[in-house]
N, CA, C and O of each residue as an XYZ file, in Angstrom:
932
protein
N      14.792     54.826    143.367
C      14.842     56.102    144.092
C      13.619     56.936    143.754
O      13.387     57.276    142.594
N      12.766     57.293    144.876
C      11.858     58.008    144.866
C      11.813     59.744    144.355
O      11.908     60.711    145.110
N      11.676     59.764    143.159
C      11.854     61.395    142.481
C      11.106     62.323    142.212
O      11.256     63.362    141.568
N       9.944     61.697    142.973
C       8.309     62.806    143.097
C       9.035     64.035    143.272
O      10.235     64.000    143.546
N       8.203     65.482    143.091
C       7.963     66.523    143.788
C       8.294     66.081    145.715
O       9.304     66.262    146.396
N       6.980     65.483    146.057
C       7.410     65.361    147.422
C       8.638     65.179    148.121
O       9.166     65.928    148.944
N       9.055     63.977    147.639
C      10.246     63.285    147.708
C      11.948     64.521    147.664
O      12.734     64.851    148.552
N      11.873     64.815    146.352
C      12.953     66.100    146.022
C      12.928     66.924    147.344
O      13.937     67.105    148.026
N      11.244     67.583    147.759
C      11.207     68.799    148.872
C      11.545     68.383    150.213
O      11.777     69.244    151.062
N      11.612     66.798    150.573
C      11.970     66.202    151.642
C      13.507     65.995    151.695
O      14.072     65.596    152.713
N      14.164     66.297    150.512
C      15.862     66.052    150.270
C      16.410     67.188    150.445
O      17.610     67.243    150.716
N      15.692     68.252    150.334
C      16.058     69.381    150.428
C      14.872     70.713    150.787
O      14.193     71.248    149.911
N      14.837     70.967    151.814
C      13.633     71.367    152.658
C      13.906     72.937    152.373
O      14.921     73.603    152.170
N      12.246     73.268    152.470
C      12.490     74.737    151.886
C      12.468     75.867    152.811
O      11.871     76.921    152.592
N      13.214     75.570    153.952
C      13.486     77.007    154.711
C      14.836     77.101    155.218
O      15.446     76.032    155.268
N      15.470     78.198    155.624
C      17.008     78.020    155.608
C      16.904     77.147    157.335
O      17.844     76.425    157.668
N      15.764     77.325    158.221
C      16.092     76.880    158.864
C      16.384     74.970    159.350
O      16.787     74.414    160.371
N      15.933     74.504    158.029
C      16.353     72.973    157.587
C      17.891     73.138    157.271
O      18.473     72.180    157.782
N      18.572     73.785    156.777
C      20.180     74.026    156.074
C      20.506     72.593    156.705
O      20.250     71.821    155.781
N      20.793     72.088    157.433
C      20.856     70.630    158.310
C      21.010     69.619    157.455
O      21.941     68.839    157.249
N      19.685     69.790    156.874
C      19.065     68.362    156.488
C      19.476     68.568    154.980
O      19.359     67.617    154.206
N      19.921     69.694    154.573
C      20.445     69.969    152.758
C      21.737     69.457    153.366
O      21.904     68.327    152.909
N      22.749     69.782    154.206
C      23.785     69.562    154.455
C      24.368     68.361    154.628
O      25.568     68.184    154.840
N      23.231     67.226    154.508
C      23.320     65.848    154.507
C      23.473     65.125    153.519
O      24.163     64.111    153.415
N      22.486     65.904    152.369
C      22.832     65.577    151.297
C      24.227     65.884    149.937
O      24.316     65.910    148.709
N      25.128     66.070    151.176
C      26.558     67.304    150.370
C      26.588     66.254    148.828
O      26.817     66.945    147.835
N      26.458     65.231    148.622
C      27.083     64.928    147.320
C      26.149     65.113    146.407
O      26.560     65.017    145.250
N      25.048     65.344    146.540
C      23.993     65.639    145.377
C      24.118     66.462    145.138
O      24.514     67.344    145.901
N      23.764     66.652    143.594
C      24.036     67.857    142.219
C      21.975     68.854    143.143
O      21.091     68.184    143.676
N      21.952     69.911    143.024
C      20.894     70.450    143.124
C      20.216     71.052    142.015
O      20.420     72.248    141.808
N      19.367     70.347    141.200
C      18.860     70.557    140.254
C      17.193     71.279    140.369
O      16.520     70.950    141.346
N      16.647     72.163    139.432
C      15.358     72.483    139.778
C      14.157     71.058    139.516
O      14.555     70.090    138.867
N      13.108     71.071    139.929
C      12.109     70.049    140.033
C      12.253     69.948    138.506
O      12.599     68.845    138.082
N      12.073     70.786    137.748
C      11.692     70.772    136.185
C      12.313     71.659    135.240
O      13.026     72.431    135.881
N      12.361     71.875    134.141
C      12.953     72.911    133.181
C      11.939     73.027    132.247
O      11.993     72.321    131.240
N      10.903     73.901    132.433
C       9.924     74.446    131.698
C      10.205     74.228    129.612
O      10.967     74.719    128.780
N       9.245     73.372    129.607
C       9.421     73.314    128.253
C       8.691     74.272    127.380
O       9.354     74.672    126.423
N       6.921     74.946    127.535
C       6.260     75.987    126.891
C       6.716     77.025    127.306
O       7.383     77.192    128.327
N       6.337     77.892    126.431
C       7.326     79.202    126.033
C       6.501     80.331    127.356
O       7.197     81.326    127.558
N       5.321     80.295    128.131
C       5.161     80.802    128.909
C       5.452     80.454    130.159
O       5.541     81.397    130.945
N       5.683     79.046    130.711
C       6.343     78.485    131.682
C       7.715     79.095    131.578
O       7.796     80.017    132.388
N       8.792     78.937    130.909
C       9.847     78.990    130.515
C      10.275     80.759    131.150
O      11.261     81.122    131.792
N       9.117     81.537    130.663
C       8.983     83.546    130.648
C       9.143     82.990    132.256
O      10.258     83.125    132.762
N       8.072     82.374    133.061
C       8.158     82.719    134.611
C       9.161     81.993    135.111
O       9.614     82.631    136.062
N       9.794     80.907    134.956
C      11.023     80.385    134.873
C      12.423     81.482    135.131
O      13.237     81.680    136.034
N      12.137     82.035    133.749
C      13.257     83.199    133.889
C      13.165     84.171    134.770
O      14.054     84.748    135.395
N      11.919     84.321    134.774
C      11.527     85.891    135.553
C      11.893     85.188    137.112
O      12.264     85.871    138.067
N      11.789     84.339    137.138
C      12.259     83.910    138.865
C      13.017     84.022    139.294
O      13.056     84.554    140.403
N      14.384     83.453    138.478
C      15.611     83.448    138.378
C      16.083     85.083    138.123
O      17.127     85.231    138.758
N      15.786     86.101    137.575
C      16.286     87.111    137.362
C      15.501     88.112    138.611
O      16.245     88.975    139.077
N      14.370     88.073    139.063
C      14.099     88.297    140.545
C      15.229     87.696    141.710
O      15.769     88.431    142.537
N      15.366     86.864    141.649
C      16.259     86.193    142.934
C      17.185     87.048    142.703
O      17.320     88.073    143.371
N      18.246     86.581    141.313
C      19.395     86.934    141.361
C      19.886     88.593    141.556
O      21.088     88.854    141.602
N      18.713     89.810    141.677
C      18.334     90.861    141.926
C      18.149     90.575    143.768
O      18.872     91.066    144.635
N      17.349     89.947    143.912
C      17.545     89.988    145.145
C      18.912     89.380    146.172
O      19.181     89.837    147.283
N      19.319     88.763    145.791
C      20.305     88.298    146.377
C      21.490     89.169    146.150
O      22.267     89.273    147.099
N      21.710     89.697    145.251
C      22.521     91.144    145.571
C      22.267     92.078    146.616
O      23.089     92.543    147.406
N      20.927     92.328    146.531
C      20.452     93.212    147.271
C      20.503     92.721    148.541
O      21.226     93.478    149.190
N      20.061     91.756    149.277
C      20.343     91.159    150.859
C      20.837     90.000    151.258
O      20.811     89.433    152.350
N      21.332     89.697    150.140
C      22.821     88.465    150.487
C      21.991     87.244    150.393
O      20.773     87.305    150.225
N      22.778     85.917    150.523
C      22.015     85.199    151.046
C      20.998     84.727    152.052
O      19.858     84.267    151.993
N      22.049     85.085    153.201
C      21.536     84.328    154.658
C      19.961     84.949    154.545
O      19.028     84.219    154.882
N      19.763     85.998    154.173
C      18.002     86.678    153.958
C      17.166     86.821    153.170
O      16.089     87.414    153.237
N      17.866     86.018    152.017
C      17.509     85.455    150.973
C      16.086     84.284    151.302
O      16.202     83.314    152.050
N      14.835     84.638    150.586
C      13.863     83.417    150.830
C      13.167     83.619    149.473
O      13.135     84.520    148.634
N      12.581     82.303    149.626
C      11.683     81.917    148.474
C      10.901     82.774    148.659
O      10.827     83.437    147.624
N      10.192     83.188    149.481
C       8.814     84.003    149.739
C       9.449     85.170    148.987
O       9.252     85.140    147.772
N      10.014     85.973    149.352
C      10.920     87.390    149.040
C      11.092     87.212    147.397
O      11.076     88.242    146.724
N      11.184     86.487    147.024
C      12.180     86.012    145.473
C      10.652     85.357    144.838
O      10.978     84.931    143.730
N       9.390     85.129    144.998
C       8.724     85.349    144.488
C       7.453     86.540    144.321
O       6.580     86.732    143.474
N       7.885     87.270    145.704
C       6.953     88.395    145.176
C       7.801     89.300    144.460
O       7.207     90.075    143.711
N       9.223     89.398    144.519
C       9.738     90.446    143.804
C       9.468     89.525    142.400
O       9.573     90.407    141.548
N       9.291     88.744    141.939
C       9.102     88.179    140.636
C       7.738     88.109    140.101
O       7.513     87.538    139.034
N       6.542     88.834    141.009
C       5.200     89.068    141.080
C       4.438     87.728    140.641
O       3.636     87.754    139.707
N       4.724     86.546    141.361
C       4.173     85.288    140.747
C       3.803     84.457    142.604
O       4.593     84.568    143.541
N       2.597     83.777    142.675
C       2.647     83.024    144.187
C       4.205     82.229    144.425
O       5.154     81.991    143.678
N       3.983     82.035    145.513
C       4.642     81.064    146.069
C       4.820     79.483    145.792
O       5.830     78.796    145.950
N       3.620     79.135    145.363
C       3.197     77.636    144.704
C       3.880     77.611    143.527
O       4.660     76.680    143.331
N       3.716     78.552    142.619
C       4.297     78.569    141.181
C       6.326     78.196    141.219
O       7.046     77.421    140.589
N       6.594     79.331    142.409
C       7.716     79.120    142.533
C       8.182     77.509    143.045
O       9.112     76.939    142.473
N       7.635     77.036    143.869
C       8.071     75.927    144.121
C       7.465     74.732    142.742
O       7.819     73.577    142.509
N       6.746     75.356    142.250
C       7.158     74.118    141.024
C       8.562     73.581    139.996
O       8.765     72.659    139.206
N       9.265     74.633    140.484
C      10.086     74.762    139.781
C      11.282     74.659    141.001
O      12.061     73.766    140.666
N      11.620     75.167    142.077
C      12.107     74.681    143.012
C      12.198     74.990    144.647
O      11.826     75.911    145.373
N      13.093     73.360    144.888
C      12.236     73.504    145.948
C      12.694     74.368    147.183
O      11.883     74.515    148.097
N      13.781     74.876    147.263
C      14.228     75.476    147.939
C      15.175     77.005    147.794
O      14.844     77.566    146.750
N      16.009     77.623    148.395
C      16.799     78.613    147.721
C      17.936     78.125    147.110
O      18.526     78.448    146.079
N      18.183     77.023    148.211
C      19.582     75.795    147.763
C      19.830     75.986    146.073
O      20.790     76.351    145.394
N      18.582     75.585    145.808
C      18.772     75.248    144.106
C      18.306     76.264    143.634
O      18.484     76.288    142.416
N      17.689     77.293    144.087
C      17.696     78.311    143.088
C      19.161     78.863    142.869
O      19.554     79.355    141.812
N      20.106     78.672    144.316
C      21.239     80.015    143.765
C      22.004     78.867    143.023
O      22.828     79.362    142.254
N      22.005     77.687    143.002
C      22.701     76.800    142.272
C      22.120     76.736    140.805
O      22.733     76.310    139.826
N      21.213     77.084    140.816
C      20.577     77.082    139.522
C      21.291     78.653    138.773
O      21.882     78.515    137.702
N      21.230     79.537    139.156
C      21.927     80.859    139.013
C      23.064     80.251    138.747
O      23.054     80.037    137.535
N      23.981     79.878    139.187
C      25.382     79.272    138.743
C      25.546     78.804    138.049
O      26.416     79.117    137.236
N      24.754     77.696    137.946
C      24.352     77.318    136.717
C      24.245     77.827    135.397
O      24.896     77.331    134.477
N      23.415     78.851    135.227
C      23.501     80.433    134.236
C      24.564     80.639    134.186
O      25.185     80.340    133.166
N      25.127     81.170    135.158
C      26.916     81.946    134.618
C      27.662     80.779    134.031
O      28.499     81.245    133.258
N      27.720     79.589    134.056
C      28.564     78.885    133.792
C      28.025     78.748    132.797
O      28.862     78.430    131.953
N      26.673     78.834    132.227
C      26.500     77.899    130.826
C      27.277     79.628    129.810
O      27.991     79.573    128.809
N      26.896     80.677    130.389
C      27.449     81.807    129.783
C      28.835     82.082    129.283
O      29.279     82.482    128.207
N      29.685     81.524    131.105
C      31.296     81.678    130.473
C      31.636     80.519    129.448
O      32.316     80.908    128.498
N      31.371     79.454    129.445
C      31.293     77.932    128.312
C      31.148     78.576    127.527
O      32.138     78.556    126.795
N      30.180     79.423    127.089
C      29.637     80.036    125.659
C      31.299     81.027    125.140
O      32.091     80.593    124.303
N      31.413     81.957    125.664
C      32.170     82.686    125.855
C      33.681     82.215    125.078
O      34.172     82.699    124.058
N      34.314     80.883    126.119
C      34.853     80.353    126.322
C      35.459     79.216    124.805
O      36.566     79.073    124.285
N      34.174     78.639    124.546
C      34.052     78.310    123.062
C      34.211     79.230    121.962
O      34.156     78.836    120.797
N      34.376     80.257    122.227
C      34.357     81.751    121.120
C      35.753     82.119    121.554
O      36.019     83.301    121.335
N      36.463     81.594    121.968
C      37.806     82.115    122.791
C      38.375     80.405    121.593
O      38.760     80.354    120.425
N      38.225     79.666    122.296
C      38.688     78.223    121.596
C      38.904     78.031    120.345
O      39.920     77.458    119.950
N      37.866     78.539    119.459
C      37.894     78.382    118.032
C      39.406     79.526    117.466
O      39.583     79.585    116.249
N      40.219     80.211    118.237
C      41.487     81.049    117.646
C      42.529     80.072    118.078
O      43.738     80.238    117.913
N      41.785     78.708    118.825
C      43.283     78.021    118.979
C      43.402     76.818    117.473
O      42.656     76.210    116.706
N      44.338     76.952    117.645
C      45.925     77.041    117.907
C      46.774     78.676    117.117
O      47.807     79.285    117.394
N      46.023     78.812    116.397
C      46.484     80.396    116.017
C      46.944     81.946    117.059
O      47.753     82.834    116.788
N      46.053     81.771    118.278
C      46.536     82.362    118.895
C      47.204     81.752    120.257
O      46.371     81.298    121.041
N      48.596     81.663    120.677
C      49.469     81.443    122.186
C      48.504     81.577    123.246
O      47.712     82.514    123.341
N      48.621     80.406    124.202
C      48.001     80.574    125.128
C      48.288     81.655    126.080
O      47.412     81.741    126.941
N      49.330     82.586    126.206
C      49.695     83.523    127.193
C      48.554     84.714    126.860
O      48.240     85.379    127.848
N      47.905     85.061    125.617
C      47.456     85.694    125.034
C      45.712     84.959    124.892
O      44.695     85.653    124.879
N      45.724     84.081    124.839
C      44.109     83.299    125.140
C      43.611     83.694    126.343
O      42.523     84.230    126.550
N      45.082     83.193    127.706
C      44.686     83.147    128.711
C      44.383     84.516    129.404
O      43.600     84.555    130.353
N      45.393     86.350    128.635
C      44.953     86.674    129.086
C      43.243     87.796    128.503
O      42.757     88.815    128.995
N      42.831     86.956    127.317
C      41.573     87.730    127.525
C      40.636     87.172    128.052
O      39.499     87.603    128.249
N      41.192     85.949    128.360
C      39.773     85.150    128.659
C      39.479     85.707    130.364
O      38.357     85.756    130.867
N      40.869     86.123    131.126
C      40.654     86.409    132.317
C      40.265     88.011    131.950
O      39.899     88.670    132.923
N      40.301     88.609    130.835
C      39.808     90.278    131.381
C      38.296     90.438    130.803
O      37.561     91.409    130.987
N      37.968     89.130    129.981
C      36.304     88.736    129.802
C      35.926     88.501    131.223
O      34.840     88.997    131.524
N      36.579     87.842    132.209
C      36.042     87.282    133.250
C      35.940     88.484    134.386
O      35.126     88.680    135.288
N      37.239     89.277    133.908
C      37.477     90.237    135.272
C      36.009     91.286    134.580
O      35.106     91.643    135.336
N      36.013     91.523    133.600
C      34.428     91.967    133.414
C      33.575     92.195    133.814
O      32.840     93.166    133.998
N      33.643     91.077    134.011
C      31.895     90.346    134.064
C      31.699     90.559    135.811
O      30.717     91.149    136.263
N      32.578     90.096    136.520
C      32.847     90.268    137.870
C      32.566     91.985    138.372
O      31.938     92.366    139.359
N      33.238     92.791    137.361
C      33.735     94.101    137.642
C      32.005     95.064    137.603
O      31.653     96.059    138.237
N      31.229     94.184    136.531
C      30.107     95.371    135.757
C      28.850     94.504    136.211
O      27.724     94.752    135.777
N      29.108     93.472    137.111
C      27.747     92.412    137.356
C      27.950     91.873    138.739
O      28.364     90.739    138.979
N      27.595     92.863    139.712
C      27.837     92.657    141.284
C      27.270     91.101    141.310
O      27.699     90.315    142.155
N      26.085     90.630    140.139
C      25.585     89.068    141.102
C      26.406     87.977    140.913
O      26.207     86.909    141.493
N      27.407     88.187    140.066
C      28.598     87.168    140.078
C      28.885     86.754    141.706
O      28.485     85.940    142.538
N      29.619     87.605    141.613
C      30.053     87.844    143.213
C      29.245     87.163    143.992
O      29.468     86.073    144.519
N      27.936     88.070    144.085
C      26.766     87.631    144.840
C      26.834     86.091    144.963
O      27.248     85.617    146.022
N      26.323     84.992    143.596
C      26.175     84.021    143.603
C      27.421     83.291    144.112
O      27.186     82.395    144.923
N      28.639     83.493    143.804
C      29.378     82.587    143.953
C      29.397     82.357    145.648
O      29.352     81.262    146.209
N      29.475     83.675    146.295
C      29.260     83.533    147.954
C      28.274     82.733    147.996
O      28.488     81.806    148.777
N      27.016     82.682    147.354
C      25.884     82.017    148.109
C      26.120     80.589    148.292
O      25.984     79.901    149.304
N      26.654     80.152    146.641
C      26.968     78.828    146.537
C      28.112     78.178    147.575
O      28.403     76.982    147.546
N      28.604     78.963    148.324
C      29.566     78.112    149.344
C      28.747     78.410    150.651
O      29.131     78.841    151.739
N      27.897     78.163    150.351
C      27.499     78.247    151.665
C      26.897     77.348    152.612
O      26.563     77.650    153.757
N      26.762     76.050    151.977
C      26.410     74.910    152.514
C      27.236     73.823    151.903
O      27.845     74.368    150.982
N      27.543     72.626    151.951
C      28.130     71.746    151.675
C      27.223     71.166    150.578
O      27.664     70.306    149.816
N      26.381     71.471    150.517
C      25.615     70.599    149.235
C      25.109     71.947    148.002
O      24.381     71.755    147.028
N      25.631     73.049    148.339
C      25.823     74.086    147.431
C      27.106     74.524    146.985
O      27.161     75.531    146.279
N      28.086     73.943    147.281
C      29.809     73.762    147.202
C      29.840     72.688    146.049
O      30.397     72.829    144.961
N      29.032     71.423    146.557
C      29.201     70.244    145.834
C      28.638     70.715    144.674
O      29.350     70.639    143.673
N      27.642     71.138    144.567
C      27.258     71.443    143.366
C      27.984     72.414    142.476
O      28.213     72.214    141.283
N      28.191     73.061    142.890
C      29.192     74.486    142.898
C      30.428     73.594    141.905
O      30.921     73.897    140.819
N      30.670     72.332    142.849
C      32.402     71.864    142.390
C      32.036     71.066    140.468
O      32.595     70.976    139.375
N      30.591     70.627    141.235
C      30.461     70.431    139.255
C      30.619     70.855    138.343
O      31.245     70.430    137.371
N      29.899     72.067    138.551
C      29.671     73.247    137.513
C      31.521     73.590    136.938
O      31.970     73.604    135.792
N      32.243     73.833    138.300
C      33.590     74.065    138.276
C      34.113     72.761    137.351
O      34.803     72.977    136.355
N      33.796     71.592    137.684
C      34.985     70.631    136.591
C      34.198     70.782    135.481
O      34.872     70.348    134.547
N      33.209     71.136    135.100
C      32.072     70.818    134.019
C      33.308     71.980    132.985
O      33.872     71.716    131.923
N      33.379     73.314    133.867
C      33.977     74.248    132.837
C      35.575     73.421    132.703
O      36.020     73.131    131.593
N      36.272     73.130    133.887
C      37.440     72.693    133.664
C      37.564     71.404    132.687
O      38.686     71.239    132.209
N      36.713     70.611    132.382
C      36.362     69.948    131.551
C      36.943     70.618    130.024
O      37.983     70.335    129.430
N      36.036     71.443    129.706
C      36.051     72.415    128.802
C      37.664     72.978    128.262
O      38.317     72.897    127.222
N      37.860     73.616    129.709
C      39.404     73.864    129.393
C      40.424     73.245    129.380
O      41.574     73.659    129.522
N      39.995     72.065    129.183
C      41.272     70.516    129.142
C      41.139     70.843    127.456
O      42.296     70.961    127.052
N      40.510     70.968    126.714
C      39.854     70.672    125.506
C      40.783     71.530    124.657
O      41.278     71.332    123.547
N      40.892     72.810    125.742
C      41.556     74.111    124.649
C      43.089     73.827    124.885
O      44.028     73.717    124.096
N      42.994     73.745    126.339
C      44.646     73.276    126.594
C      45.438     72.015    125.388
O      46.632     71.842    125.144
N      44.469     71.455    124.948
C      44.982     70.232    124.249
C      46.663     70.525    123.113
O      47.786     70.061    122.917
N      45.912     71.405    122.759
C      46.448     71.784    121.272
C      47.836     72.847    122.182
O      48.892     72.933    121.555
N      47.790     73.359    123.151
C      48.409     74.282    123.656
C      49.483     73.701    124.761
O      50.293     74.491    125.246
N      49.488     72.194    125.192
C      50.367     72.143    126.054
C      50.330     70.331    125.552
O      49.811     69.386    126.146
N      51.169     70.363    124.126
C      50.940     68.912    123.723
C      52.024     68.084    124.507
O      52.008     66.880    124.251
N      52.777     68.426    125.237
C      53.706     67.360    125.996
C      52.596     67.275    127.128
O      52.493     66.095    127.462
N      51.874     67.952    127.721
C      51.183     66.975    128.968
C      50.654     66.031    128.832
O      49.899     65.974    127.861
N      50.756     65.031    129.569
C      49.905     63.952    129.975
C      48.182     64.400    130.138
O      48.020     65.346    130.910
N      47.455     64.081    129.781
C      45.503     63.986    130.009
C      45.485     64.467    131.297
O      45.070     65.571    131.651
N      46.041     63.425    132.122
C      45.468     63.255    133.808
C      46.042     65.019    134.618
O      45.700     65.734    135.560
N      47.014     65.016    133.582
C      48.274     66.318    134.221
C      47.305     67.630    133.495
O      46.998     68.564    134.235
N      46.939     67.644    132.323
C      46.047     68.792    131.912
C      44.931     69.206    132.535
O      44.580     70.372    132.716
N      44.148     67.795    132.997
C      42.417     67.815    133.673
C      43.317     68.612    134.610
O      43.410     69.782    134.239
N      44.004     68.333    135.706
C      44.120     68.880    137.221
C      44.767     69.991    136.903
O      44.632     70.840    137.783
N      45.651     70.460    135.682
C      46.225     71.980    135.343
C      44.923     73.080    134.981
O      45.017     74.307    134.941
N      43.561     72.159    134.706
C      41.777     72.937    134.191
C      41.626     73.163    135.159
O      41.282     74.338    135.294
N      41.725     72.416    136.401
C      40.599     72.107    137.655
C      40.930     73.529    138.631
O      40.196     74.277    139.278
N      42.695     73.481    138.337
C      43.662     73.944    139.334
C      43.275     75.864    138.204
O      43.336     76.873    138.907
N      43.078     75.994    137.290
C      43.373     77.007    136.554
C      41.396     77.707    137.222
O      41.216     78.534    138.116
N      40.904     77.389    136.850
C      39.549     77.362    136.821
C      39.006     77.934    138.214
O      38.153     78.806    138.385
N      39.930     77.009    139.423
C      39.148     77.503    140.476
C      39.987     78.754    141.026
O      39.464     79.661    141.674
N      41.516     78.693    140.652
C      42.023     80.268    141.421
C      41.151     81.371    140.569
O      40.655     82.394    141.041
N      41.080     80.928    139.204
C      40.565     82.171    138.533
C      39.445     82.692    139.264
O      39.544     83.860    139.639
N      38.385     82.048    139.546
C      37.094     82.258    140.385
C      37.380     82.765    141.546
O      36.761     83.740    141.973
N      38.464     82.117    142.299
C      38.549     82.503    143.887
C      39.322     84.059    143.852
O      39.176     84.796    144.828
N      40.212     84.541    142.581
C      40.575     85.379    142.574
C      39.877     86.639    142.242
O      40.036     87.646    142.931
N      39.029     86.608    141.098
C      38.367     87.344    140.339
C      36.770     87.468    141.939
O      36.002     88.416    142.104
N      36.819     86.387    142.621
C      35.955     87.176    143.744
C      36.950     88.465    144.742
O      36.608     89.610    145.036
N      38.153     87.779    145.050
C      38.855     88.498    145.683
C      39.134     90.223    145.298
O      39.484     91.175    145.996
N      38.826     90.095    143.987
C      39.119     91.137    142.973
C      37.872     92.034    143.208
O      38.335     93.125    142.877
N      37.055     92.181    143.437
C      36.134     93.133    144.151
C      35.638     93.131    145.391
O      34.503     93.589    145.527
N      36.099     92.805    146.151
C      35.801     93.233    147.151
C      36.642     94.407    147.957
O      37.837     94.681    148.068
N      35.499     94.920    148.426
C      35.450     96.992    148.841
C      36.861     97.492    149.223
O      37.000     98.715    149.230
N      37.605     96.958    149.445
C      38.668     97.320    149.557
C      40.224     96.845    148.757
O      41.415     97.035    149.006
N      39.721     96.386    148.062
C      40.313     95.659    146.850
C      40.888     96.918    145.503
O      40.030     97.795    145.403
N      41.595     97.053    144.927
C      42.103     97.452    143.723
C      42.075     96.749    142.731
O      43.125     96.199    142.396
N      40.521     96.488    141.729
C      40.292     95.591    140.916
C      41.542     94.927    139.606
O      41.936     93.812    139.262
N      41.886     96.760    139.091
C      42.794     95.827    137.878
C      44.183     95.660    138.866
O      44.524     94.510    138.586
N      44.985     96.071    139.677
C      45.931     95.169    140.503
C      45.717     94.049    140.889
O      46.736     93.372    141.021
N      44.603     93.476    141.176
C      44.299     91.822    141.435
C      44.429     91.032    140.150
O      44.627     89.825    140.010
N      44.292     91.876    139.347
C      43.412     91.067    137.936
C      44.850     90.773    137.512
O      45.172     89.652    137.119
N      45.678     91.752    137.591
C      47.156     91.437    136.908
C      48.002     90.678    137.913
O      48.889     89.900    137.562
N      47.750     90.886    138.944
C      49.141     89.587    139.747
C      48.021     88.154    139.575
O      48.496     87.067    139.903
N      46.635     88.193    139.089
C      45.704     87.069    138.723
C      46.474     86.443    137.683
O      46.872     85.279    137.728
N      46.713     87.437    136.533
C      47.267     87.129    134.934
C      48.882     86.779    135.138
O      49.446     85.964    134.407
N      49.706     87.635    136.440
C      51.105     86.688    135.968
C      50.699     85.438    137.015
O      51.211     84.417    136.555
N      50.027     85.164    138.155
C      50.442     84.090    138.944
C      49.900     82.542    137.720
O      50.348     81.406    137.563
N      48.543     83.471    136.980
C      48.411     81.871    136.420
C      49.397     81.796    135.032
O      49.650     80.671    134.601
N      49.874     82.812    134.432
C      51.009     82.730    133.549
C      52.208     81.668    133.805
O      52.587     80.668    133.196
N      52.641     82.344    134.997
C      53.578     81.580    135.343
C      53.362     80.082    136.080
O      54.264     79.245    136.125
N      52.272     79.918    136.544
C      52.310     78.718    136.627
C      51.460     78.198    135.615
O      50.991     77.149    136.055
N      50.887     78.507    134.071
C      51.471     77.488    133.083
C      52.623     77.318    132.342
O      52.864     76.219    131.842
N      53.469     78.387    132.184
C      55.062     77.967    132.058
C      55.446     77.296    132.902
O      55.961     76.333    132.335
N      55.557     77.141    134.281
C      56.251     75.795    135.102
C      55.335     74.276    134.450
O      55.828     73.162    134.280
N      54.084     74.648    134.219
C      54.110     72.945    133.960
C      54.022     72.968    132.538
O      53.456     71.969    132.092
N      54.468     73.937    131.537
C      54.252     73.190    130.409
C      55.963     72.815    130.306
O      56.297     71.880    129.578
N      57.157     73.702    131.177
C      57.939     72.784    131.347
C      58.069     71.827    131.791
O      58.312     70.946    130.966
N      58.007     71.396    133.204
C      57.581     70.065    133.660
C      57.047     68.667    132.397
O      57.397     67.489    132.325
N      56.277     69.326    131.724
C      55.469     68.379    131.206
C      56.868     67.826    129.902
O      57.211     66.677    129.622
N      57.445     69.278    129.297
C      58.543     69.148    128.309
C      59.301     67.890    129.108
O      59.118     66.748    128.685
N      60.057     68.092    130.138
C      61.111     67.533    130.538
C      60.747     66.303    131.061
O      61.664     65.540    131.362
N      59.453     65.902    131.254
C      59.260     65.051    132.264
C      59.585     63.679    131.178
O      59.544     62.527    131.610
């Protein structure tokens, strides 16, 4: 498989008006061309990524462009595409960020298990999350962007088992009658309402902490139904 520069920008073309031809590729992960290893590559790296993700608050996706997202990052256009090749993977790359953040988070939540009940794990880990959502409009921002094509979903769905992954790990110690196969899909299943909710949870006409709490009993109660299930089964 051909993995040039060229090659990558032909898999995924850099104007929204290709979206087509990204949309073909729905099962590929969207990764940037490179991950800057010197410490001044790395500065414009970031600075790209924290330009976009500024901009994409500011005018959403659909008007979202590379061009736009590198002058607000005061660097050419060339520079930016060394790093990637399209917006595809920049806002996937942004997701990327939040997820390696909540993992972090998440692991600092893990280390009180088994000492602290999961009813009580689960609910700070959702008012860390309702947070972050509540005080950082580009959450939001990104997660819309990322559904917005089929090969920014797919990627999107990685990142999602990558964390649900994670939360099979904590669940372990916390729901020892389940079965493996029954925990992964109780992560997968926990992981994505939290996200789909905690978006639901700000938007303009929304009542943030009322979402956040029928968020905290709906997933309460449905881990009491399956950690019974799992008892009885």
């Amino acid at each position: 498989m051909d993995t040039s520069p060229e090659a990558a920008g032909a898999r995924h073309p850099r104007t929204a008006a290709d979206a087509s031809t990204v949309s073909a590729a729905a099962t590929e992960e969207l990764v940037p061309r490179r991950r800057p290893i010197q410490e001044r590559s790395k500065r414009r790296f970031d600075t790209l990524l924290s330009a976009s993700r500024a901009l994409l608050v500011d005018v959403g996706f659909e008007s979202f462009t590379c061009e736009a997202a590198a002058a607000r990052a005061g660097v050419p256009i060339g520079t930016l595409y060394q790093f990637f090749a399209n917006k595809y993977v920049i806002v996937c790359e942004l997701d990327r960020q939040d997820l390696v953040a909540v993992q972090a988070e998440l692991t600092s939540f893990g280390e009180e298990v088994p000492s602290l009940d999961w009813p009580r794990l689960l609910e700070k880990f959702i008012d860390h999350l309702a947070g972050l959502w509540l005080t950082d409009p580009s959450r939001r921002a990104v997660w819309l962007a990322v559904q917005a094509t089929p090969t920014t979903r797919a990627t999107a769905a990685i990142h999602e088992r990558a964390l649900a992954h994670q939360v099979t790990e904590v669940l372990a110690p916390l729901t020892p009658h389940a079965r493996e196969d029954r925990r992964t899909l109780i992560a997968e299943v926990l992981v994505h309402a939290v996200y789909s909710m905690l978006n639901f949870s700000v938007q303009d006409s929304q009542d943030h902490a009322d979402a956040v709490r029928e968020l905290k009993r709906m997933m309460t109660a449905y881990l009491i139904s399956t950690e019974r299930a799992a008892g009885t089964g």
